[in-house]
C-alpha positions in Angstrom: -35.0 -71.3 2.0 -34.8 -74.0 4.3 -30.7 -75.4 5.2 -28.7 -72.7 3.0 -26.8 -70.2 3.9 -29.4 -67.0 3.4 -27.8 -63.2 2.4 -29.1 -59.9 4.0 -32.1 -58.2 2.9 -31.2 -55.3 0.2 -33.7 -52.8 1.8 -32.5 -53.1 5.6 -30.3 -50.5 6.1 -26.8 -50.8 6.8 -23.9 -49.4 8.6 -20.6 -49.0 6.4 -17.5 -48.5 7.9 -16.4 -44.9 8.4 -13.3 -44.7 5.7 -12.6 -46.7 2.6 -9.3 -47.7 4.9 -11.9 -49.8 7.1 -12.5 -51.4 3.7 -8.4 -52.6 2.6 -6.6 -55.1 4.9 -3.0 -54.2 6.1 -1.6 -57.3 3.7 -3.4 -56.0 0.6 -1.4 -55.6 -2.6 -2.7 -52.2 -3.3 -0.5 -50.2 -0.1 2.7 -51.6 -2.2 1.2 -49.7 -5.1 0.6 -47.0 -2.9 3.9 -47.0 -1.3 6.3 -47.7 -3.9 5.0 -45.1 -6.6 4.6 -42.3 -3.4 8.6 -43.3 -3.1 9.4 -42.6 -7.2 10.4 -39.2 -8.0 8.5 -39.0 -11.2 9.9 -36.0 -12.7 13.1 -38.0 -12.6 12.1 -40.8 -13.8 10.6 -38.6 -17.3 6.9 -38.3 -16.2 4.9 -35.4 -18.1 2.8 -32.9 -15.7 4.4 -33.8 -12.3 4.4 -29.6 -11.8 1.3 -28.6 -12.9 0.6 -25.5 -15.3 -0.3 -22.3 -14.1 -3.6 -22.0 -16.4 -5.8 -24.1 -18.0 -8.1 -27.4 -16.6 -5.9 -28.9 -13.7 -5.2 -32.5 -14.1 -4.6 -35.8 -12.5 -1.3 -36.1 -11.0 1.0 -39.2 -13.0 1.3 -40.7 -9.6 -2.7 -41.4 -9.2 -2.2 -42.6 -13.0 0.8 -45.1 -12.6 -1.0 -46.1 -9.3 -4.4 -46.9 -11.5 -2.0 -48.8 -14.4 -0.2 -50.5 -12.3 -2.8 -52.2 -10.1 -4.7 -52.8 -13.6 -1.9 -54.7 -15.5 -1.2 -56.6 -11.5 -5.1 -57.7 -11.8 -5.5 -58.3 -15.8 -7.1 -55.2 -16.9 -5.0 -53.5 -19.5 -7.9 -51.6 -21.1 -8.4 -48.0 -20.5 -11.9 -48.1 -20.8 -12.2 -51.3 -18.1 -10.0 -49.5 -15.8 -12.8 -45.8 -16.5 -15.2 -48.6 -15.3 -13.2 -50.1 -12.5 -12.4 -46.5 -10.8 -16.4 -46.2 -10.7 -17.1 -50.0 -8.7 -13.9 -51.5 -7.3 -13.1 -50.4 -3.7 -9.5 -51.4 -3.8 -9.2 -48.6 -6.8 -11.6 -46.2 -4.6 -9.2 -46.4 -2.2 -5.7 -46.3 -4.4 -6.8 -43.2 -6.2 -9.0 -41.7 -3.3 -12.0 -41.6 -5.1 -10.5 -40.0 -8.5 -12.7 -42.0 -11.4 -10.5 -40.4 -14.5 -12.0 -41.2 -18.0 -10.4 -43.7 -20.3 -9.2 -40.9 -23.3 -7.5 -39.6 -19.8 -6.0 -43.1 -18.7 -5.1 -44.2 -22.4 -3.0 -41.0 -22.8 -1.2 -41.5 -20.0 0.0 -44.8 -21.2 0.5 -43.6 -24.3 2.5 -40.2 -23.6 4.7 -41.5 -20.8 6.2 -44.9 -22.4 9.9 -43.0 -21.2 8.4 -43.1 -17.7 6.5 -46.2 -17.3 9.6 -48.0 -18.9 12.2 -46.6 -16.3 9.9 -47.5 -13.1 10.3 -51.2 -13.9 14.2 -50.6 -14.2 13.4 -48.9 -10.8 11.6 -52.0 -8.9 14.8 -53.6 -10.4 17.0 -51.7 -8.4 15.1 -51.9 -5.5 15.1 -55.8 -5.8 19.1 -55.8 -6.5 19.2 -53.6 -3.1 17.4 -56.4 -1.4 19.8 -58.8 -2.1 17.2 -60.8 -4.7 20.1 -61.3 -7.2 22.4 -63.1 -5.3 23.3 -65.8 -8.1 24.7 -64.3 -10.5 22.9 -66.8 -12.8 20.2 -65.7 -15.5 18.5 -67.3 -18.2 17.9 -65.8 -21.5 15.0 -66.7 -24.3 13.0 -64.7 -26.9 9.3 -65.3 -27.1 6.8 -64.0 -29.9 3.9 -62.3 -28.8 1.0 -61.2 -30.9 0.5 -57.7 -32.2 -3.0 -55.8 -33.2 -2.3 -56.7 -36.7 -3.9 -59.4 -38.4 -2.5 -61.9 -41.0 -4.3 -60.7 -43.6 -2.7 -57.0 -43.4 0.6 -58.1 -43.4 2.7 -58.9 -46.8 5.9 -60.9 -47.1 7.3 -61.8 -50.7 5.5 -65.1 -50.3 2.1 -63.8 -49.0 1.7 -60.9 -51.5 2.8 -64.0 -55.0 -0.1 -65.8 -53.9 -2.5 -63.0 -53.3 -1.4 -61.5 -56.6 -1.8 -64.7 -58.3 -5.3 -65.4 -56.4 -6.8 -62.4 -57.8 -5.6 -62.8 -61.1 -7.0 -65.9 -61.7 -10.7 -65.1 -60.1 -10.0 -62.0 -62.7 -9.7 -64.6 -65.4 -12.4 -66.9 -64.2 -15.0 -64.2 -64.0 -13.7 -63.1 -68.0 -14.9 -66.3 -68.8 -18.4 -66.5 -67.3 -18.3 -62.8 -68.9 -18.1 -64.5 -72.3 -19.7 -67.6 -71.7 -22.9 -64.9 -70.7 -22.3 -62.9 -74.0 -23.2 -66.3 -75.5 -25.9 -66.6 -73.2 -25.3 -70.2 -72.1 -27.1 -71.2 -69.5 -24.5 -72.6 -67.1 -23.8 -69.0 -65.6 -25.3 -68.3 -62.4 -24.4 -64.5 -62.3 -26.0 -61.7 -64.3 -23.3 -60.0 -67.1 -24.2 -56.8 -64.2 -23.2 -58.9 -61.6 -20.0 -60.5 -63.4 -18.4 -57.2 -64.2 -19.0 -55.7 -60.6 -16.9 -59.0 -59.6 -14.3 -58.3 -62.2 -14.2 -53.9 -61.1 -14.0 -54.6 -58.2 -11.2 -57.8 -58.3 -8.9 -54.9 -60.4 -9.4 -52.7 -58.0 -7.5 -54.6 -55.7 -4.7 -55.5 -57.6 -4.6 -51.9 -58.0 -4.5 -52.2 -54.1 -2.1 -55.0 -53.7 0.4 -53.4 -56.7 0.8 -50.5 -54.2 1.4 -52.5 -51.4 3.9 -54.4 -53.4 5.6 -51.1 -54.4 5.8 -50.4 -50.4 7.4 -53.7 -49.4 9.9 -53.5 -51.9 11.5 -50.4 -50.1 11.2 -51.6 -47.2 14.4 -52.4 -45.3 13.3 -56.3 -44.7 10.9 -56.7 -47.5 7.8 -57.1 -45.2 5.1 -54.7 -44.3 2.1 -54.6 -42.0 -0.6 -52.0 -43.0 -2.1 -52.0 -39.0 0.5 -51.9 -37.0 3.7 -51.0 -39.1 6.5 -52.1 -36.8 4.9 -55.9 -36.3 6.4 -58.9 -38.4 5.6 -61.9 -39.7 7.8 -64.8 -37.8 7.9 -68.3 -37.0 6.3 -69.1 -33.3 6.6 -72.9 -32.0 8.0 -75.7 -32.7 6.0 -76.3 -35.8 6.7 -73.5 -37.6 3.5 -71.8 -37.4 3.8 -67.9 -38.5 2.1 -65.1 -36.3 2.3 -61.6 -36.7 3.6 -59.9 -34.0 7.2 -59.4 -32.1 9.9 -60.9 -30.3 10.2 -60.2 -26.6 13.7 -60.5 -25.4 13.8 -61.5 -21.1 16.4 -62.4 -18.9 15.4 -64.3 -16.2 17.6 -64.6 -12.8 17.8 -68.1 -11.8 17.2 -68.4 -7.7 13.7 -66.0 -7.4 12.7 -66.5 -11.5 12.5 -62.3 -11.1 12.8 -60.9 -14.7 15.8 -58.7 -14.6 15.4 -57.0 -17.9 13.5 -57.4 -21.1 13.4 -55.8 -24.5 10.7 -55.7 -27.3 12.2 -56.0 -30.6 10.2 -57.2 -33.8 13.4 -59.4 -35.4 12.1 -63.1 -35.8 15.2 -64.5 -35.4 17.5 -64.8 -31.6 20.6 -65.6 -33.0 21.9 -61.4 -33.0 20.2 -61.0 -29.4 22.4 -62.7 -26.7 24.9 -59.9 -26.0 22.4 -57.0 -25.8 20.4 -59.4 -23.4 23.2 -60.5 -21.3 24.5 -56.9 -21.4 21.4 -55.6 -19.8 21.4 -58.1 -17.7 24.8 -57.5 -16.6 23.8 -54.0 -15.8 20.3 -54.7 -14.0 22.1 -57.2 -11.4 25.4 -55.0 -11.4 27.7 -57.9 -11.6 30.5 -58.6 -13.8 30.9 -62.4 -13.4 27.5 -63.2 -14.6 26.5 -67.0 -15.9 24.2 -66.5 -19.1 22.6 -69.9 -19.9 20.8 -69.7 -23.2 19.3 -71.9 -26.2 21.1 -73.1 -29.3 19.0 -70.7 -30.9 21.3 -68.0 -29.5 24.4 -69.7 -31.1 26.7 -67.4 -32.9 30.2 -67.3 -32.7 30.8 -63.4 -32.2 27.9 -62.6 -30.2 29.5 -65.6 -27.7 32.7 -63.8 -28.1 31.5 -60.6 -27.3 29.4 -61.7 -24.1 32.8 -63.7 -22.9 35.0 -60.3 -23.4 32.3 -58.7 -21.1 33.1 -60.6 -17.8 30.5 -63.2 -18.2 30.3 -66.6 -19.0 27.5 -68.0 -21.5 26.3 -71.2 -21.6 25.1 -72.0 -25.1 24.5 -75.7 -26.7 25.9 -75.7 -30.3 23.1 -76.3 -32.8 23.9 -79.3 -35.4 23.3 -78.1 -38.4 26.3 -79.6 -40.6 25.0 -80.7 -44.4 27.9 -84.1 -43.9 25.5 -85.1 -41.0 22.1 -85.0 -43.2 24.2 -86.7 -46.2 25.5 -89.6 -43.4 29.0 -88.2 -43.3 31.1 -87.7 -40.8 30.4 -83.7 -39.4 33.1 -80.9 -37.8 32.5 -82.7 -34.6 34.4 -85.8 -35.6 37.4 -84.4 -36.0 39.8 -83.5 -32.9 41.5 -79.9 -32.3 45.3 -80.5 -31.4 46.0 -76.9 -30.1 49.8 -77.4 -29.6 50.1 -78.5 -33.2 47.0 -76.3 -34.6 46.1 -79.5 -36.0 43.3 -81.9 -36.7 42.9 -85.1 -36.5 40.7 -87.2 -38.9 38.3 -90.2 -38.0 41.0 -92.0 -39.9 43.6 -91.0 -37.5 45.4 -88.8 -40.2 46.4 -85.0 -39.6 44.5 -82.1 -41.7 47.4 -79.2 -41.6 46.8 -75.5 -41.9 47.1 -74.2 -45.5 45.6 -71.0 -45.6 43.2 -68.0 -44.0 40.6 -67.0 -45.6 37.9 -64.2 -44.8 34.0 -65.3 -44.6 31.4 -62.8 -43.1 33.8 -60.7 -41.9 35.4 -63.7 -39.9 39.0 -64.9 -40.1 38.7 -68.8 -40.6 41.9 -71.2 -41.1 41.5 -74.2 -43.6 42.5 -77.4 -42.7 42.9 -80.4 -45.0 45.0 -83.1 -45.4 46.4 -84.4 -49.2 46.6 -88.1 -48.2 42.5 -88.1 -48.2 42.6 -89.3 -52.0 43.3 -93.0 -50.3 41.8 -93.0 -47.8 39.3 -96.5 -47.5 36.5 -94.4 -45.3 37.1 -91.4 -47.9 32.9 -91.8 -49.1 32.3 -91.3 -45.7 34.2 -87.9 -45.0 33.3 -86.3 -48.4 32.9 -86.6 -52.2 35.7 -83.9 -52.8 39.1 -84.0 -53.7 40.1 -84.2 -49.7 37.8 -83.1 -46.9 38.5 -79.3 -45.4 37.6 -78.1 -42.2 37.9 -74.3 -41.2 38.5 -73.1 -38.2 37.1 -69.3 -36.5 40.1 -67.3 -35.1 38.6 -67.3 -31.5 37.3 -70.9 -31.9 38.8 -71.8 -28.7 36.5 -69.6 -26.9 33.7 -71.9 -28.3 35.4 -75.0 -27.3 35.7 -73.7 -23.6 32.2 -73.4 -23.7 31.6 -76.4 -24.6 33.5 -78.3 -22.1 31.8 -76.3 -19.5 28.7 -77.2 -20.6 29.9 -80.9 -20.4 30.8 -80.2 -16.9 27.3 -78.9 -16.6 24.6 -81.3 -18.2 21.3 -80.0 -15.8 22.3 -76.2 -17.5 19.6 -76.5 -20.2 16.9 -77.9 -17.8 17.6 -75.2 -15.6 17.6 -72.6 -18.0 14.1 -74.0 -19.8 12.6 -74.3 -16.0 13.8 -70.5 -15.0 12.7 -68.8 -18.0 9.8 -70.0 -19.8 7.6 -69.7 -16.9 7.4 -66.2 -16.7 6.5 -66.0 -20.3 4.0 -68.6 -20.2 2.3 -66.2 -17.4 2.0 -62.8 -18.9 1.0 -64.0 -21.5 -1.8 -65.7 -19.5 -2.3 -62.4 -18.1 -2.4 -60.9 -21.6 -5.1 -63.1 -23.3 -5.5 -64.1 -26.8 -5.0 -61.1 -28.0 -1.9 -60.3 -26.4 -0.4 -56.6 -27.0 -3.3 -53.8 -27.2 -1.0 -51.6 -28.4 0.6 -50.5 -31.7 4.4 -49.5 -33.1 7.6 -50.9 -31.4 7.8 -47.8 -29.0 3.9 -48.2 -27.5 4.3 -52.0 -27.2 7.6 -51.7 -25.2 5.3 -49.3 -22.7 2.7 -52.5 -23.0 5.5 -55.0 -21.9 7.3 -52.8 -19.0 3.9 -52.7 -17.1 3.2 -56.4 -18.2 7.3 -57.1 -16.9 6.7 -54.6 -13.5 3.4 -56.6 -12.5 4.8 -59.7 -12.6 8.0 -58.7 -10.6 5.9 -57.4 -8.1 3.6 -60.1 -7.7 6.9 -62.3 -7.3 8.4 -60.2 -4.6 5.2 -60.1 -2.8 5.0 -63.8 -2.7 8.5 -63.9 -1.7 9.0 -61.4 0.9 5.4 -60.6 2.0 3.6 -57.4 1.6 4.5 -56.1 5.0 8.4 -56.5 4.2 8.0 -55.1 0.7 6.3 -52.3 2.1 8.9 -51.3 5.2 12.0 -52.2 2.5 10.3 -49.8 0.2 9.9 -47.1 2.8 13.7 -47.7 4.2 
C-alpha cells in the first residue's frame, strides 16, 4: 500500500527487550502501585494470609492481589474474571504481579474476604496525602449520591410496589375466571383453550402465593421495604425528578483546594438529612483538624445534626430549605418575623411584638412559643394566618442556626463552591463504574466495592497533581 504508514511483517522475527522492566516507562502508574502497596504492612492493616500456612497448596501473597485490584479499579476493570484475562495479555499487569496470572474464583475471594483490609488502605493513602500537606484548607464539601445496586426493580417491594402488584394479579386472576366461563359457554370470542385458561389462572395463584410471602417479609422488616437480590439495597429517590432506583446512598467528603475525597461511607438510607455529623466527623478525623469548614446542601438541614457538627470544632455551612406551609398558602413564613435576642422577642411584619408564653417539647426538642394577643385586629391578619393569632416557636439552640446563616450571607459563592468541589468526583466513578454501577452485593461487600472505587480516584488525583516520580519518592520517604 502505496503512501500509508505500513506495520511489520508477523513472521520476521523479532528481538524483545530482555526484561518486562524494558517494557514500563519510569513515569508509569503501575511503580506507584508497586511502591505504595510494598510500603503497607498488610497484616496491620487486617489482610488474611500475609504469613502463609505451614501445609496445604501455597497461595498468592495479598500484596500481588491488592496490586492486581488496585491497578484494575485505576483502569476500569472491576471484574474478576476481566482481570483472570488481563494477568494473561496486559504487560503493565505482567509486570505488576511478575508474571503471576491468578484465576478469577482466586481474585473474587480476595475482594470478597478482605473488605476490613481493602477499606483501611484507602484510609491509608489518606494519611499519606494529609502527610503531604494536600489538606491544607481545612475546607470540605459534603453530598450523598445514589448509586445502583445488583438488584433490579422488579425484586424489590415497598408498600406501594407490592398494592399494585397484588392488585395486578388479582385482577388478571379475575379476567382469566371470566374467559373460564365465557369458554364453559363456549362463546366464540375466547382466544385461549379452557387448558390454556386455567394454566394462566395456576399459575397467576401461584404468585400471589409468592407475593403474600413477600408481603409477610416486608412487614417485619425494620423500614418496611425488602429486596429479594441484594437484601441490604433500597428503593430511593435519585435526581431532581424524583425518579426511584434501587440501590444506595454514598456519603463523600470532598476537600476543597485538590477535590481529594477525604472519606466516604456507603449507607443504604434514601434520605441525607441524619448524615452531616457522621460525615463531617470523619472528615474531621481524616484531615486531623479541629477547625474544619463543612459546606453542605439544604438537603443536610437539621437542626441537631448542625448543632452537633458546631459543638465539634467545626463550622457548617448549610442553606436552610423553605419548606413553611404559610409560604405555599401566600402567607407570610418564620422568615418574616425578626428575632430580638435581648428581649427574646419577635417582631411581626406588622411591627407588633409576639412574647414568650410557654415551652413545649416536639421530637425530643425544647421549642419556645411565641404569639402575640393583639393579632385578633390586626388589618394584615389574612395574611399571617387564619387562627386565633399567629405562633411562632423557637428551638433552644436556634441561635446556633441563625449564626449560620449570617455566615452564609457573608459567604454567597459557598454553595457554588461546594456544588463545583464535590459533584465531580461522583460524576467520575461513576463514569468509571458503568451502567451498572456496584457488582457487588450486601452493605458490607459494596463498602469493599467503593473504597477501591474511592482509592483509584485519589490516586489518579495525586498523580496528576504531584507527578509519579514525587508520589513515588514521598511514598518511599
Amino acid at each position: 500500500m502505496k503512501r500509508f504508514i505500513e506495520g511489520e511483517c508477523r513472521h520476521q522475527s523479532t528481538l524483545f527487550p530482555e526484561s518486562l522492566d524494558d517494557y514500563i516507562h519510569e513515569d508509569n502508574p503501575v511503580k506507584v502501585i508497586d511502591v505504595f502497596v510494598d510500603e503497607l504492612d498488610l497484616s496491620v492493616l487486617g489482610f488474611n494470609g500475609v504469613i502463609p500456612k505451614d501445609t496445604g497448596r501455597p497461595s498468592y501473597h495479598p500484596a500481588t492481589m491488592l496490586k492486581l485490584y488496585i491497578y484494575g479499579y485505576l483502569n476500569r476493570i472491576q471484574s474478576s474474571r476481566r482481570l483472570e484475562r488481563e494477568t494473561q495479555r496486559n504487560v503493565e499487569l505482567m509486570w505488576l504481579l511478575e508474571r503471576l496470572t491468578p484465576d478469577f474464583k482466586t481474585i473474587s475471594d480476595f475482594r470478597k474476604n478482605n473488605g476490613k483490609g481493602i477499606q483501611n488502605v484507602c484510609r491509608e493513602f489518606i494519611n499519606l496525602c494529609r502527610h503531604l500537606k494536600l489538606f491544607t484548607d481545612a475546607v470540605v464539601a459534603i453530598d450523598g449520591s445514589k448509586f445502583k445496586a445488583v438488584n433490579n426493580r422488579d425484586k424489590n417491594f415497598t408498600k406501594a410496589k407490592m398494592a399494585t402488584r397484588i392488585k395486578k394479579t388479582e385482577e388478571n386472576i379475575f379476567r382469566y375466571l371470566e374467559q373460564l366461563d365465557k369458554a364453559d359457554l363456549k362463546e366464540p370470542s375466547n382466544k385461549l383453550s379452557k387448558h390454556e385458561l386455567n394454566e394462566k389462572i395456576t399459575s397467576l395463584k401461584a404468585q400471589m402465593r409468592e407475593l403474600k410471602l413477600i408481603e409477610e417479609q416486608r412487614q417485619q422488616a425494620s423500614d418496611k421495604q425488602v429486596s429479594l437480590t441484594d437484601p441490604d439495597a433500597r428503593s430511593m429517590t435519585s435526581g431532581a425528578k424524583g425518579k426511584a432506583l434501587v440501590g444506595y446512598n454514598v456519603q463523600s467528603a470532598v476537600d476543597t483546594k485538590n477535590h481529594l475525597i477525604v472519606s466516604h461511607k456507603v449507607t443504604n438510607k434514601g434520605s441525607d438529612r441524619d448524615q452531616l455529623y457522621d460525615a463531617a466527623r470523619e472528615a474531621q478525623k481524616a484531615i486531623a483538624q479541629k477547625n474544619l469548614t463543612v459546606l453542605a446542601d439544604k438537603g443536610y438541614y437539621k437542626g441537631e445534626e448542625i448543632l452537633a457538627v458546631t459543638e465539634s470544632g467545626m463550622k457548617p455551612l448549610v442553606p436552610k430549605a423553605l419548606t413553611s406551609g404559610s409560604k405555599v398558602l401566600g402567607r407570610f413564613g418564620k422568615q418574616d418575623f425578626q428575632y430580638l435576642p435581648e428581649k427574646d422577642e419577635y417582631r411581626c411584619p406588622a411591627g407588633q411584638k409576639l412574647t414568650h408564653h410557654f415551652t413545649s417539647v416536639e421530637r425530643g426538642m425544647n421549642l419556645k412559643v411565641y404569639w402575640s394577643t393583639l393579632c385578633q385586629n390586626c388589618a394584615i391578619k389574612n395574611k399571617c394566618t387564619s387562627g386565633k393569632e399567629r405562633r411562632i416557636k423557637r428551638w433552644e439552640h436556634e441561635q446556633v442556626l441563625d449564626s449560620m446563616e449570617s455566615e452564609l450571607e457573608k459567604q454567597p459563592d459557598a454553595m457554588l463552591l461546594r456544588k463545583q468541589t464535590v459533584e465531580h468526583p461522583f460524576g467520575t466513578i461513576k463514569n468509571w463504574m458503568g451502567a451498572t454501577h456496584f457488582q457487588m452485593r450486601t452493605l458490607k461487600h459494596v463498602s469493599t466495592e467503593m473504597s477501591l472505587h474511592v482509592l483509584a480516584y485519589n490516586l489518579k488525583r495525586v498523580m496528576s497533581i504531584l507527578g509519579v516520580k514525587a508520589l513515588i519518592k514521598a511514598i518511599q520517604v
